[in-house]
C-alpha positions as CSV (number, residue, x, y, z in Angstrom):
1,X,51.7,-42.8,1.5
2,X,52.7,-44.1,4.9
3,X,54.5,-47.6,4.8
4,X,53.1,-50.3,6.9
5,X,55.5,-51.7,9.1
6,X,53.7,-54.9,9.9
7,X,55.3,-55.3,6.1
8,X,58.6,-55.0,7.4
9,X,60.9,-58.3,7.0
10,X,62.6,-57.8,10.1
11,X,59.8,-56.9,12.3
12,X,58.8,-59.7,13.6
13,X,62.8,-60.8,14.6
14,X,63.4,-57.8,16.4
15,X,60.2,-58.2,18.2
16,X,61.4,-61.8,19.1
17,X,64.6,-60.8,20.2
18,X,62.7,-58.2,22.4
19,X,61.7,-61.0,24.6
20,X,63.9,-63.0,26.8
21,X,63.3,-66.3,28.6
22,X,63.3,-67.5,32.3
23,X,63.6,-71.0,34.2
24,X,61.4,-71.2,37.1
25,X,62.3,-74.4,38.9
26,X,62.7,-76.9,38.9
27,X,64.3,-76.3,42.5
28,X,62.7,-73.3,43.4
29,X,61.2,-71.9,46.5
30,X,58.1,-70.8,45.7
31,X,57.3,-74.0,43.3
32,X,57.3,-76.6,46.5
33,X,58.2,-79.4,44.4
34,X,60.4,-80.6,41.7
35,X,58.4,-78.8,38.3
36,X,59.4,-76.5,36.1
37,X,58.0,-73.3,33.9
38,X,59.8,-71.8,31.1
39,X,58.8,-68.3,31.1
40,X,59.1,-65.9,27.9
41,X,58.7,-62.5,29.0
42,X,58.4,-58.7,27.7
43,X,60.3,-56.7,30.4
44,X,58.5,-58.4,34.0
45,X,55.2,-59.2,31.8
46,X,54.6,-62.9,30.8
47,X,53.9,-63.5,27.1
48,X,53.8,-67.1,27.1
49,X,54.6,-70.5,30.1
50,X,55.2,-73.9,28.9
51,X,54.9,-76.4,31.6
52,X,57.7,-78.9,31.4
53,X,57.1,-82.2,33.8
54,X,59.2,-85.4,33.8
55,X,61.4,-84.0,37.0
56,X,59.9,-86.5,39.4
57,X,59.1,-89.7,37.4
58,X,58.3,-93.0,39.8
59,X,56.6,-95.0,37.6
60,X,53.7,-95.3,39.6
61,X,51.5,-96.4,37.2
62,X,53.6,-99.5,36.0
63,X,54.4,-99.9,39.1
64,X,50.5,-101.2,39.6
65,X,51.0,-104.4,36.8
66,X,53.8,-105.5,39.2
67,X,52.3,-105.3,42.5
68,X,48.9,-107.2,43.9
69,X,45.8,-104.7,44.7
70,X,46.5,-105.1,48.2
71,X,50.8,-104.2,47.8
72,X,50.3,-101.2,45.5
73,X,47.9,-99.2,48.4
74,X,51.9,-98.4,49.4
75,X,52.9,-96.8,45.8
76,X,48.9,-95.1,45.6
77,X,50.0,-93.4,48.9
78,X,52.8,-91.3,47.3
79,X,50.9,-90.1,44.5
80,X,49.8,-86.9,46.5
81,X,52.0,-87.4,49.4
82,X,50.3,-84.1,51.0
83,X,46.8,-86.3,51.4
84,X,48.1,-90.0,50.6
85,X,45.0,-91.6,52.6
86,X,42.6,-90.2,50.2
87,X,45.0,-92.2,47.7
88,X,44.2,-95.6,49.2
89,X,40.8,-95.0,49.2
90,X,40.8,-93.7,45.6
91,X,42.8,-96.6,44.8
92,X,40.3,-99.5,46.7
93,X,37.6,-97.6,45.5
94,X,38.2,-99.0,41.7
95,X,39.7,-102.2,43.0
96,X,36.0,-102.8,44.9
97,X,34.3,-101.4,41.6
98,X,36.1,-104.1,39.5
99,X,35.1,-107.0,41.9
100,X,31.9,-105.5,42.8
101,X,31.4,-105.7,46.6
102,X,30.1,-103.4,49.0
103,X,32.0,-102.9,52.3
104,X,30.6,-102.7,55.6
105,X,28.8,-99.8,57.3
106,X,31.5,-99.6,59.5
107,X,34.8,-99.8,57.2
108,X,32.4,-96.8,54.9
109,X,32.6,-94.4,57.9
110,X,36.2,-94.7,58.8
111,X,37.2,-94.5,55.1
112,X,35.1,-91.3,55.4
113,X,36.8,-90.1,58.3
114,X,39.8,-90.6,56.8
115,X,39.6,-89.5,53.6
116,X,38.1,-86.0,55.6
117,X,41.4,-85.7,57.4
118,X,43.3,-85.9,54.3
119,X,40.9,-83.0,52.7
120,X,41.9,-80.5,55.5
121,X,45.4,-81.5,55.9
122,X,45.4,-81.1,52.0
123,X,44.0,-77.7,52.4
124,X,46.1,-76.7,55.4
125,X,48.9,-77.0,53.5
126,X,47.8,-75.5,50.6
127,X,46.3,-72.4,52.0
128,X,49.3,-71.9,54.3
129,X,52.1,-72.1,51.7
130,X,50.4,-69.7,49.9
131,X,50.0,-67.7,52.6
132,X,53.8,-68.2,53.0
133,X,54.8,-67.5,49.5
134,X,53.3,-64.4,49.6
135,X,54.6,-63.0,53.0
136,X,52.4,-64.6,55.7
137,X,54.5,-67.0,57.9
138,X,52.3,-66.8,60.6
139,X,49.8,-68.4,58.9
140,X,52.1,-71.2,56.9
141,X,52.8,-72.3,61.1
142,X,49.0,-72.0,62.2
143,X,48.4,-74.6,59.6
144,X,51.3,-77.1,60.0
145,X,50.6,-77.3,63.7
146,X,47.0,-78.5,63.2
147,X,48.3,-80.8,60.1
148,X,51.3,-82.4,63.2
149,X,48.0,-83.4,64.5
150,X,46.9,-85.1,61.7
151,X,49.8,-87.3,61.3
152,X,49.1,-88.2,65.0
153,X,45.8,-89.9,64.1
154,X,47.4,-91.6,61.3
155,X,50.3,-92.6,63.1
156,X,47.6,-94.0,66.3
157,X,45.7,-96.0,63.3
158,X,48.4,-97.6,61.5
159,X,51.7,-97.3,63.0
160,X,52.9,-94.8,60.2
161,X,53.2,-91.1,60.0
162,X,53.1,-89.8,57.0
163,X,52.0,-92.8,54.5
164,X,50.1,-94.9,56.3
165,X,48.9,-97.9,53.9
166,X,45.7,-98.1,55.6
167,X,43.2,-99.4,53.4
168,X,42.5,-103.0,52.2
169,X,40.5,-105.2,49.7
170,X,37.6,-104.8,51.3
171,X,38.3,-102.9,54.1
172,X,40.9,-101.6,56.2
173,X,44.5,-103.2,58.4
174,X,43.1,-102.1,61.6
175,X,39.5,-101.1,62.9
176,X,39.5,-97.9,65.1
177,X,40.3,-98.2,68.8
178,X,39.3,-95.7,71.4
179,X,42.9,-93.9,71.3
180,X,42.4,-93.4,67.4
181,X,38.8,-91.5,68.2
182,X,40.5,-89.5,70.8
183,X,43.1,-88.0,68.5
184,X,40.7,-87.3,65.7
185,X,38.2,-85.5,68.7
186,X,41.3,-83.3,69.3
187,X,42.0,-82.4,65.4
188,X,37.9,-81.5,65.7
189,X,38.6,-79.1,69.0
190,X,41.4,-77.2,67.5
191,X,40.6,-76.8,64.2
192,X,37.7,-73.8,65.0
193,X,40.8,-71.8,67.1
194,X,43.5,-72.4,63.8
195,X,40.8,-71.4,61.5
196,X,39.8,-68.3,63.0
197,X,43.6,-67.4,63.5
198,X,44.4,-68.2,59.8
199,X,41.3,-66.1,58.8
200,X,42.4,-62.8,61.2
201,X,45.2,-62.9,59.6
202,X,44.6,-63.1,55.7
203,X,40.7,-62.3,55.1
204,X,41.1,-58.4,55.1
205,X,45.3,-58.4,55.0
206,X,45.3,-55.8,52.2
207,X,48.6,-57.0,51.0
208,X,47.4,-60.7,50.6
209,X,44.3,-59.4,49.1
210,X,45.9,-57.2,46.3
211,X,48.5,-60.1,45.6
212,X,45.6,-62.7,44.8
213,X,42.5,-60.7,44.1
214,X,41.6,-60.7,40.2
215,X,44.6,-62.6,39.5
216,X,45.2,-65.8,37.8
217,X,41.0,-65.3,36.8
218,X,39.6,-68.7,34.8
219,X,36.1,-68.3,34.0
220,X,33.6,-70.9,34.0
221,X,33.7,-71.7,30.8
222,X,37.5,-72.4,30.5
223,X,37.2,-74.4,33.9
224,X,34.8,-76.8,31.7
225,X,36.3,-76.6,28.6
226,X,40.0,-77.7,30.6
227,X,38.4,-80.5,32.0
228,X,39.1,-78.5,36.0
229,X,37.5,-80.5,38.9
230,X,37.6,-79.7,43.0
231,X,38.3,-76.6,44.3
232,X,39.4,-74.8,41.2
233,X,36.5,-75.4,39.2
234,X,34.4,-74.8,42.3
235,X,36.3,-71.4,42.2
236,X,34.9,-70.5,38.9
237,X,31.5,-71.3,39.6
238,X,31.4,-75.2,38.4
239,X,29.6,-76.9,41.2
240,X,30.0,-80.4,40.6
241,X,31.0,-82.7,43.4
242,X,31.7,-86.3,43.3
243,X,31.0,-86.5,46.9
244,X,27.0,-85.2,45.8
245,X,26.6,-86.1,42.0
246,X,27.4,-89.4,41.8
247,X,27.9,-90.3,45.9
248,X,30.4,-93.6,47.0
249,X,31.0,-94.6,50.4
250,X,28.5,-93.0,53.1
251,X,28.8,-89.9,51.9
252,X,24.5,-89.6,51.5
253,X,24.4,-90.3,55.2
254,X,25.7,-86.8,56.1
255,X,24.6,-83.1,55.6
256,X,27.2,-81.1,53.7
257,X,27.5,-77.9,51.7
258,X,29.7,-77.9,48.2
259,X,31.3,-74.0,48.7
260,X,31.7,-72.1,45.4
261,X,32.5,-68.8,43.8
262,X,32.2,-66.8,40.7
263,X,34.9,-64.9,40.6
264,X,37.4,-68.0,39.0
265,X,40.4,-66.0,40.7
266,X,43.1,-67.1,43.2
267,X,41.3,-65.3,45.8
268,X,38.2,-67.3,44.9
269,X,40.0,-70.8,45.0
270,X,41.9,-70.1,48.3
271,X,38.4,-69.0,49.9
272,X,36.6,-72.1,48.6
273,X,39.7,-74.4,50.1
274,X,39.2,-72.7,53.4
275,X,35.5,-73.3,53.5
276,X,35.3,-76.7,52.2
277,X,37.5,-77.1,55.5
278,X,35.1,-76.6,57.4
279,X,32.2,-78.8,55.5
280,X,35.2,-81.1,56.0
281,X,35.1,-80.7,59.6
282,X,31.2,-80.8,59.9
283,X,31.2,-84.3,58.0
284,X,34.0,-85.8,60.5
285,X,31.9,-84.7,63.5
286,X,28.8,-86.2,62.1
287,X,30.7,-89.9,60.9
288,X,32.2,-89.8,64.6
289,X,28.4,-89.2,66.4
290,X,26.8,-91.6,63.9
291,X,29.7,-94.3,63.8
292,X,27.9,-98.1,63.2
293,X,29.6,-101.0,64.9
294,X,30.3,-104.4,63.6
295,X,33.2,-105.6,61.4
296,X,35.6,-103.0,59.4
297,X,36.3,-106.2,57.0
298,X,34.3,-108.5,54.9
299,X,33.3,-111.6,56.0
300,X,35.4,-114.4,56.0
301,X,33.5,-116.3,53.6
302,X,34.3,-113.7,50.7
303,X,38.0,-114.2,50.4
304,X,38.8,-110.9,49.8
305,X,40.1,-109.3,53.1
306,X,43.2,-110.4,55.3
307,X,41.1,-111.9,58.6
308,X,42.1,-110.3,62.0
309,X,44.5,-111.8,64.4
310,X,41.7,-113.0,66.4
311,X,40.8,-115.2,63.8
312,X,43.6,-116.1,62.1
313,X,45.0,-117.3,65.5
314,X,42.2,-119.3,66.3
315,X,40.4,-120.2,63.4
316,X,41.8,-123.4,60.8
317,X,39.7,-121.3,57.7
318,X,41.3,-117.7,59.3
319,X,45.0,-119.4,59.1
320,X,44.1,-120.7,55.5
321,X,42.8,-117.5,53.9
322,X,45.5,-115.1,55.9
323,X,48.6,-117.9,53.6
324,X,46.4,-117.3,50.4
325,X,46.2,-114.0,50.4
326,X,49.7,-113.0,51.0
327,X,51.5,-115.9,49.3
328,X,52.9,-115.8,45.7
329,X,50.5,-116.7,42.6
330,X,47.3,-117.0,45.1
331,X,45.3,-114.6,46.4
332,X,41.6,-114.1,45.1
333,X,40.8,-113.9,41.3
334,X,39.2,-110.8,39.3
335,X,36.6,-110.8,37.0
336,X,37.6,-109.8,32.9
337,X,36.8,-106.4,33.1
338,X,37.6,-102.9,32.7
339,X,36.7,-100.1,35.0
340,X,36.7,-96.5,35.7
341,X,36.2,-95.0,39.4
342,X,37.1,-91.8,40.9
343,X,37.0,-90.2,44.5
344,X,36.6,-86.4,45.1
345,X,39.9,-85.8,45.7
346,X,41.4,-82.7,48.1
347,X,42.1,-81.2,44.4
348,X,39.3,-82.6,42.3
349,X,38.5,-85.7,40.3
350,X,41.0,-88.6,41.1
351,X,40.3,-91.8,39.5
352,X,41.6,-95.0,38.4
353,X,41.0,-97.2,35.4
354,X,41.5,-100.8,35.7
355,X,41.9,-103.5,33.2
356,X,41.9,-107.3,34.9
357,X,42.9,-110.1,33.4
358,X,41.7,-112.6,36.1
359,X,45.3,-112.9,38.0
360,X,46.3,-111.4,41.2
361,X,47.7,-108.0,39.5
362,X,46.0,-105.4,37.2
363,X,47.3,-106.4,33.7
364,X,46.9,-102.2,33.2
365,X,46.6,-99.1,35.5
366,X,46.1,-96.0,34.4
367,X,45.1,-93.1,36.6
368,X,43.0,-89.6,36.6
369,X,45.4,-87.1,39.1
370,X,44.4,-83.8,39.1
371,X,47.7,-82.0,39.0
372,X,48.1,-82.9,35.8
373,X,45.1,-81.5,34.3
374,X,45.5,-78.5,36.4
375,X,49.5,-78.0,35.6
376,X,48.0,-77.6,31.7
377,X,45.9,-75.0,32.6
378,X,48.4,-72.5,34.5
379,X,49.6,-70.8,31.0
380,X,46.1,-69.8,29.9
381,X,46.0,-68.0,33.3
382,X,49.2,-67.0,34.2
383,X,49.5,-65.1,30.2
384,X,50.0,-61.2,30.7
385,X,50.4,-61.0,33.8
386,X,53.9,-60.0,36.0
387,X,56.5,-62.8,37.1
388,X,55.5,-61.8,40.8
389,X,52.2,-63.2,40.2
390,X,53.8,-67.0,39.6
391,X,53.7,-67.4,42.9
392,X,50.1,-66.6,43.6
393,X,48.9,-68.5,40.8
394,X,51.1,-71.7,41.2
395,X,50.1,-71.5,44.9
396,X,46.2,-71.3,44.2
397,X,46.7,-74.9,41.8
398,X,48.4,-76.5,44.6
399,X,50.4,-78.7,42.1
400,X,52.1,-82.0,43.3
401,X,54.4,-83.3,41.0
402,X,54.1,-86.9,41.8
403,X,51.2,-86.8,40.1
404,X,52.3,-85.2,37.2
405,X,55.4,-87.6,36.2
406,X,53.3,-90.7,37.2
């Protein structure tokens, strides 16, 4: 009678010791930020990835009880430093929930606008880097030289470069001037040429498309099951879209496509990132044709926004409102409440829960960032296959570790 050698006491030790473990990150190359994977392997094959965060803790979230709605836009902006506009807006977005007002046509569009910019710089980056991780250079400057543009509109509008603290209680710290719509018309004229570069160079590169093409596949079930938003359960054939399903801002003023695919791959999430730059790029064209006009702030009489220098300089109830609002233990009073509101993010579902105890701070501040649901998902993909395929998948979940450690 043969023996059976799953019977064997030392099997399973020797098969354990067949293994061997790797560090990936957290200063790595390919991993763009500060995170790390612990990698047990069999030879180059990947048995099993345990995320481990806490590299890049800010304390962002306390950081929200300490700070008024208007001061924390500043700490909301380095949450996903690679799109932090789309951070305020996420940010003001539950602020404006909890106190329930509606802001003006006006202050809608731009936050539209700007939250559009942030989706394609988002991408840009994204796509390029890995682009760049897997060879193509090219590509990784194609992108940052349309994303230089980007920080020049947000530099015209605010006076900052990279985190611009734009948004407001109610609406925004400057209304667009004619230099500000200038800059954004250039982004619009040379975004078809980088495009069409970027997609010359990767949409038939056989070497890109081996290194990403049935790897790294979550199906549409998992995507669901894992709680995926944005572009990577869009990838898998999830179409749900804040933006259409349950619309905020003027989002229902514009025509706009949700791309998808089926494949759940990380050929099928860099595609749907490069098309949703362009629905991006359709819904910027149509704000800027359609632009209302009228104030970006609420009226005066609300108490709720900072007023202009116009009115603050010559106005006795301006002068009184701009003291209250930025002096200590003032400012304008919330309701009791608790609330939940989320934006469509550049990588999914980003939201914000609020609980207010009346004062001029949150008493708490929790917050929905994608990267962290996503991060949790990378070893039920990444399992079986080689360590060269790390780079492909970690690229394809564009990761930002800010939000992880908040």
């Amino acid at each position: 009678m043969t023996a059976n050698l799953l019977d064997e006491p030392g099997l399973e030790r020797d098969a354990k010791q067949a293994t061997w473990t790797l560090n990936f990150g957290p200063q790595h190359p390919a991993t763009h930020t500060t995170l790390r994977l612990i990698l047990e392997l069999d030879g180059e094959r990947i048995i099993k990835a345990t995320p481990d965060i806490g590299y890049l803790h800010s304390g962002f979230e306390k950081l929200g009880e300490h700070l008024n709605y208007n001061q924390y836009v500043t700490v909301a902006d380095r949450k996903n430093y690679i799109s932090p506009p789309m951070n305020e807006v996420a940010w003001h977005n539950a602020v404006e929930t909890l106190l329930g007002v509606e802001l003006t046509p006006r202050c809608q569009y731009i936050r539209v606008i700007i939250g559009e910019l942030s989706r394609i710089s988002d991408h840009l980056l994204c796509t390029g880097a890995a682009a760049l991780d897997l060879g193509a250079f090219t590509a990784f400057l194609y992108a940052f030289n349309l994303r230089e543009q980007i920080y020049d509109v947000y530099e015209e509008m605010s006076g900052y470069r990279f985190h611009p603290g734009y948004t407001r209680v109610g609406g925004v710290l400057y209304d667009f001037n004619d230099r500000v719509l200038d800059k954004i018309r250039r982004v619009l004229e040379s975004f078809n040429k980088v495009y069409a570069d970027m997609a010359k160079l990767l949409f038939r590169n056989r070497i890109f498309l081996d290194r990403v093409r049935g790897v790294g596949t979550l199906s549409k079930e998992d995507a669901i099951a894992l709680s995926c938003t944005g572009p990577i359960a869009r990838a898998s054939g999830v179409t749900y879209d804040l933006r259409k399903d349950k619309p905020y801002l003027a989002y229902p003023d514009f025509q706009f496509e949700v791309p998808y695919c089926t494949e759940g791959d990380c050929w099928a999430r860099f595609i749907v990132r490069m098309e949703e730059m362009k629905q991006s790029h359709s819904i910027i064209s149509q704000a800027l044709a359609k632009l209302p006009g009228g104030p970006v702030n609420l009226p005066i009489a609300d108490k709720l926004s900072a007023p202009d220098k116009l009115t603050t300089y010559n106005s006795m109830e301006g002068l009184i409102q701009h003291f209250e609002l930025i002096m200590p233990n003032r400012g304008f009073t919330t309701p009791r409440e608790e609330v939940y509101a989320a934006v469509e993010s550049p990588n999914g579902e980003l939201g914000y829960y609020l609980v207010a105890d009346g004062g001029e701070f949150a008493w708490r501040v929790r917050t929905r960032p994608p990267s962290f649901i996503h991060f949790a998902v990378f070893p039920h993909i990444i399992k079986d296959h080689l360590i060269a395929d790390v780079v492909a998948v970690l690229g394809s979940l564009s990761i930002i570790a800010a939000e992880l450690d908040r």
